[in-house]
C-alpha positions as CSV (number, residue, x, y, z in Angstrom):
1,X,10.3,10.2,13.3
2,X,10.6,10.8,9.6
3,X,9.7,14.5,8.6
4,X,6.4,15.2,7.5
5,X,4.9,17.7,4.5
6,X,2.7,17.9,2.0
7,X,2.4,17.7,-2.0
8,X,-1.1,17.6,-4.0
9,X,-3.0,17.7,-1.3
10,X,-1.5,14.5,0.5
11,X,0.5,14.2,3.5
12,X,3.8,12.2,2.9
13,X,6.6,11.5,5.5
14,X,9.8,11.8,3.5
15,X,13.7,11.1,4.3
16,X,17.2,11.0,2.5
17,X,18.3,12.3,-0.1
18,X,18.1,11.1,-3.7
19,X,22.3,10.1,-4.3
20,X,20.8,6.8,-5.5
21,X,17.4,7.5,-6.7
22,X,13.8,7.9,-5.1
23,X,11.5,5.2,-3.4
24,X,7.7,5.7,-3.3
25,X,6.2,3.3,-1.2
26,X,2.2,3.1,-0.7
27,X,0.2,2.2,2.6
28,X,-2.8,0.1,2.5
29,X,-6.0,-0.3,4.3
30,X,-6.6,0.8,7.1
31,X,-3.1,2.2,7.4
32,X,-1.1,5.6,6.5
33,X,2.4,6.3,5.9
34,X,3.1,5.6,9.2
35,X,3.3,1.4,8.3
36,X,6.9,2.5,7.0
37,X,8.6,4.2,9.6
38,X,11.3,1.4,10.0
39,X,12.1,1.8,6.6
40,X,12.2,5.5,5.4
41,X,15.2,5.9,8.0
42,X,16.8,2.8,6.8
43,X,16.7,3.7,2.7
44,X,18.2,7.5,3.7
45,X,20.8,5.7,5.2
46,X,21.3,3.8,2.3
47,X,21.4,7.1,0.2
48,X,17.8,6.7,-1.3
49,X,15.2,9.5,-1.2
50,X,11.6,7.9,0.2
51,X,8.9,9.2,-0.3
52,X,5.4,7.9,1.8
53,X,2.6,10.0,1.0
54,X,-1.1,9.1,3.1
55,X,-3.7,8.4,0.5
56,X,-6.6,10.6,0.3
57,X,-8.5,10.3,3.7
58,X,-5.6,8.3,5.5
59,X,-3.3,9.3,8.4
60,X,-3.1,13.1,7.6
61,X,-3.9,13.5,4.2
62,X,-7.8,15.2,4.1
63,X,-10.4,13.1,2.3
64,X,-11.6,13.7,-1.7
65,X,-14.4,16.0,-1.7
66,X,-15.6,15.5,-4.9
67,X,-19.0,13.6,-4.2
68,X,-19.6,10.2,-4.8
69,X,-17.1,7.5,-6.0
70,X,-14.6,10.3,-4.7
71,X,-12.7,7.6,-2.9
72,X,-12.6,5.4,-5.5
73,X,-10.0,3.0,-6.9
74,X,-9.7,5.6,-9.8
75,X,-9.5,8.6,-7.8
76,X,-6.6,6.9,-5.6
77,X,-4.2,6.1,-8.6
78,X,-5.2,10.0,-9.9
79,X,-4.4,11.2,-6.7
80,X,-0.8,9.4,-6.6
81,X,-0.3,10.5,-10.2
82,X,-0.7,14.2,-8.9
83,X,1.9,13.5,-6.1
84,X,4.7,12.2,-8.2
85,X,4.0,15.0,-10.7
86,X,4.3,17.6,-8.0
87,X,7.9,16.3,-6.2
88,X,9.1,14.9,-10.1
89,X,11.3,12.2,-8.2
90,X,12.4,10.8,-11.6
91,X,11.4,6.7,-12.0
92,X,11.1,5.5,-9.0
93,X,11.7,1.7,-6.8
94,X,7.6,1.3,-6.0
95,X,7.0,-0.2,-2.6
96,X,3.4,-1.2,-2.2
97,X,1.1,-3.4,0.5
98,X,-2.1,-4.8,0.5
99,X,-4.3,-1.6,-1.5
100,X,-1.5,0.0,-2.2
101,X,-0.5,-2.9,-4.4
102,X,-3.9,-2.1,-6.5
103,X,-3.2,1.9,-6.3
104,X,0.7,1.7,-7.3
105,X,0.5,-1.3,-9.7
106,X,-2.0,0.1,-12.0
107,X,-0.5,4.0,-11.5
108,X,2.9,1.9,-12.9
109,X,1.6,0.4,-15.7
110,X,-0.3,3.4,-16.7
111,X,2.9,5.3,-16.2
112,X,6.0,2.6,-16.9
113,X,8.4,5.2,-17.7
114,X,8.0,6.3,-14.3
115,X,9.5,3.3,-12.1
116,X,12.6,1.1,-11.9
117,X,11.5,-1.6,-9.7
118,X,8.7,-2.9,-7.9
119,X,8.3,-4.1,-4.3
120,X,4.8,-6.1,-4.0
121,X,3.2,-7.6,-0.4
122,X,0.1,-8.6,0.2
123,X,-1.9,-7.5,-1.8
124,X,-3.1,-8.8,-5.5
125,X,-3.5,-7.6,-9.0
126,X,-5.3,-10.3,-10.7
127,X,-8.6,-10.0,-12.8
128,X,-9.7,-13.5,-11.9
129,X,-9.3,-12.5,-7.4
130,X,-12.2,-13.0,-5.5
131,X,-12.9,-10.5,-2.2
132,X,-12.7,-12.0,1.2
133,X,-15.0,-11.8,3.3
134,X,-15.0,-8.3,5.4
135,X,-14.1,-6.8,1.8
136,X,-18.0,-8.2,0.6
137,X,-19.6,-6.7,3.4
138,X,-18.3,-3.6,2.9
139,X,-19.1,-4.0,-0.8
140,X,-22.9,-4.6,0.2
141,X,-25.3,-1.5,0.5
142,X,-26.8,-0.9,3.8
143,X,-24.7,-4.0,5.0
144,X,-21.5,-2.2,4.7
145,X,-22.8,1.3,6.5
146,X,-23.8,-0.2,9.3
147,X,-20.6,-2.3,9.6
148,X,-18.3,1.4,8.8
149,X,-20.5,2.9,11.4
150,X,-20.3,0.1,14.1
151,X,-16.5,0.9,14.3
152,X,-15.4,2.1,17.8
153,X,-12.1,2.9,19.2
154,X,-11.7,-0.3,21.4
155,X,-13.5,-2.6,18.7
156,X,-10.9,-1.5,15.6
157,X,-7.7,-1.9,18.2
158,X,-8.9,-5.3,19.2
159,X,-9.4,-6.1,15.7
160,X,-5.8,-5.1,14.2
161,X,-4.6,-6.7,17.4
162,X,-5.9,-9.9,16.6
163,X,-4.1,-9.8,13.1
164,X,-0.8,-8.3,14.2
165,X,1.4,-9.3,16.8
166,X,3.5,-6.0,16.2
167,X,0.9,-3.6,16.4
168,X,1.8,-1.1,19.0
169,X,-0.4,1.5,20.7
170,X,1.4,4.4,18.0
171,X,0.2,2.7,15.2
172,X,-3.2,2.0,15.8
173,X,-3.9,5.9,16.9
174,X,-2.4,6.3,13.5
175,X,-4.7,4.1,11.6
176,X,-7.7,5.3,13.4
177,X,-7.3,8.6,12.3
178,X,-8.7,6.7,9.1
179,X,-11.9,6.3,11.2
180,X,-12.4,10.1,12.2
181,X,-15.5,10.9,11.2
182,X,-18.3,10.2,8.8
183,X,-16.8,11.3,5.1
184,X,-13.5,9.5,6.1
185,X,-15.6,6.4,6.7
186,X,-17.8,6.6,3.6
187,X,-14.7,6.8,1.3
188,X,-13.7,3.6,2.9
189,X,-17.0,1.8,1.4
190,X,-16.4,3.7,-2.1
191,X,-13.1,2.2,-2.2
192,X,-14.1,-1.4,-1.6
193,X,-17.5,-0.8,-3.9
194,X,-14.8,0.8,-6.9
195,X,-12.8,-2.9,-6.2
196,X,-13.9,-4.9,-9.0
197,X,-11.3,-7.0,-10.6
198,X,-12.6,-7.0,-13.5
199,X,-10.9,-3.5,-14.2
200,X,-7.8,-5.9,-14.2
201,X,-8.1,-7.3,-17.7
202,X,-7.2,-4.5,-19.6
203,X,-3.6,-5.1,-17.8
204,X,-2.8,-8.6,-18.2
205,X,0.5,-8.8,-19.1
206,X,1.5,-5.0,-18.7
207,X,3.2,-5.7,-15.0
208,X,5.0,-8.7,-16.6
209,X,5.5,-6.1,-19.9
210,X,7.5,-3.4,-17.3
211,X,10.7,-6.4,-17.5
212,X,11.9,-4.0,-14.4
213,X,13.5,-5.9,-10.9
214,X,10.7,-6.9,-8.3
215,X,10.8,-8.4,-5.0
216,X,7.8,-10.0,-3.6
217,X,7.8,-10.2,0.9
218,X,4.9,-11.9,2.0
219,X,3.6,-12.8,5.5
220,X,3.3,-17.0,5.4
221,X,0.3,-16.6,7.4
222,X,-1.7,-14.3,5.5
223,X,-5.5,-14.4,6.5
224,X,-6.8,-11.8,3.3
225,X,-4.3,-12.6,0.8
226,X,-2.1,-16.0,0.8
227,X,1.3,-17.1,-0.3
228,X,-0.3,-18.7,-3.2
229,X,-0.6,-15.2,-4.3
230,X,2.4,-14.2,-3.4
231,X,4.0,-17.0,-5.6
232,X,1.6,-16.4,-8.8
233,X,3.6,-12.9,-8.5
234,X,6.7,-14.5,-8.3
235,X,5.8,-17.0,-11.3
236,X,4.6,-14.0,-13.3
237,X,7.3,-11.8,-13.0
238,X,10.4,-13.4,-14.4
239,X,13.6,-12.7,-12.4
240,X,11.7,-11.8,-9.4
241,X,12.8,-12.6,-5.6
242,X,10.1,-14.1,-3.7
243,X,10.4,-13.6,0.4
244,X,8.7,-15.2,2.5
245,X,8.2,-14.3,6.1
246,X,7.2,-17.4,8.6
247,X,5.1,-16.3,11.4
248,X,4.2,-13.3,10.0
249,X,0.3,-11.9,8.9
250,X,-1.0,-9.6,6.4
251,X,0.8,-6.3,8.0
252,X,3.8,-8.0,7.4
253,X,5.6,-4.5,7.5
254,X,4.2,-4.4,11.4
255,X,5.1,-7.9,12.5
256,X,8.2,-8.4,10.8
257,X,9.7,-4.6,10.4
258,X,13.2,-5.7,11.0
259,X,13.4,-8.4,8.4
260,X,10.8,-6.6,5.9
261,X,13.7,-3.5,5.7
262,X,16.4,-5.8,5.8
263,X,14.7,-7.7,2.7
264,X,14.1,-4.0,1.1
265,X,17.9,-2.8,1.3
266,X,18.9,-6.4,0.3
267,X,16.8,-5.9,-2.9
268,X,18.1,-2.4,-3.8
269,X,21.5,-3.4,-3.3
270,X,21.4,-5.8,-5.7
271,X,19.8,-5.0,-8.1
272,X,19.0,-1.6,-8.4
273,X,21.2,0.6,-9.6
């Protein structure tokens, strides 16, 4: 397993060394750094330095305790800007899924000097989205505390099972560290309730602007965020490599981990130098 430290009050898992450059890659919900342990081993290999830090409250990283809206969408990309600042990596090839594609997109167009490439996977970054479902729930006062405090152990493995063929027994006592206790769970609902795409319009344009390489890998069957998304990216973003995974979910890094890295090094190869 890759080793495991700590920078700006965030746990990361980190590998390699940086003879090609660094790669920050950012979890989403409900996951932790742990989503990428197929590929930090693979890009050390490869001569890259990645970098995986657990958002405030996730995996092992403590949560905000600044009151409320201290989980916020806000706080998040502040908290990522802190990280990088701390380990100065240099720009870096982003790597972000489902919230971490909100949390690293709008930390790279706030800071474009700071990254060489993106990699984007399900997850979206458009002011005209709508929320799913579970995400309006959680949205909804009183609705949304009794759904965060209905969670149970066997309920949440059941759940994640049903969306992901590859999720193992490791993983899901990783992600439920998410669900520890009661300020872990609140800063859940404060990052939903912060979610409104309307923050978005202030950066139409500025991810097309960056005119860096990306690579878009998406899980074909995608229940939160579909292809169609996936391919707006890819229409957006001129020059970009759209992947596709058939079979695959939303936590396309847990069904699909061989093909996801292989995708990954593929990328860099090519066009990241």
């Amino acid at each position: 397993m890759n080793d495991i430290s700590r920078a700006a009050g965030l746990a990361y898992r980190h590998a390699g060394e940086p003879a090609k450059g660094a790669v920050l890659l950012v979890h989403g919900y409900p996951e932790s750094s742990y989503m990428w342990r197929h590929a930090l081993p693979a890009l050390a290999g490869a001569g890259w330095r990645a970098l995986a830090p657990d958002l405030a409250g996730y995996g092992d990283s403590e949560p905000l305790r600044a009151g409320p809206g201290s989980g916020s969408w806000e706080q998040h990309v502040e908290g990522l800007e802190r990280f990088v600042s701390e380990l100065e990596p240099g720009p870096v090839v982003l790597v972000t899924h489902d919230w971490g594609v909100l949390i690293g997109l709008r930390w790279a167009c706030d800071h474009p000097r700071s990254v060489s490439a993106l990699v984007i996977s399900d997850g979206g970054f458009f002011s005209d989205r709508r929320w799913h479902e579970l995400a309006n729930v959680m949205r909804t006062p009183e609705e949304g505390e009794r759904l965060i405090a209905a969670y149970t152990r066997e309920g949440f493995d059941a759940g994640m099972r049903s969306l992901s063929s590859g999720m193992s027994d490791e993983a899901l006592a990783e992600y439920w560290k998410a669900f520890a206790d009661e300020e872990r769970r609140r800063g859940h609902l404060e990052l939903y309730r912060s979610g409104d795409f309307e923050k978005l319009i202030p950066y139409e344009g500025r991810l097309a602007a960056l005119d860096i390489p990306a690579l878009i890998v998406w899980g074909a069957e995608d229940r939160f965020a579909s292809v169609r998304m996936a391919r707006r990216f890819h229409e957006e973003l001129t020059g970009s490599e759209l992947v596709v995974l058939e079979g695959a979910g939303h936590f396309v890094w847990e069904d699909e981990p061989e093909r996801t890295t292989r995708a990954l090094l593929d990328f860099l190869a090519r066009r990241v130098r």
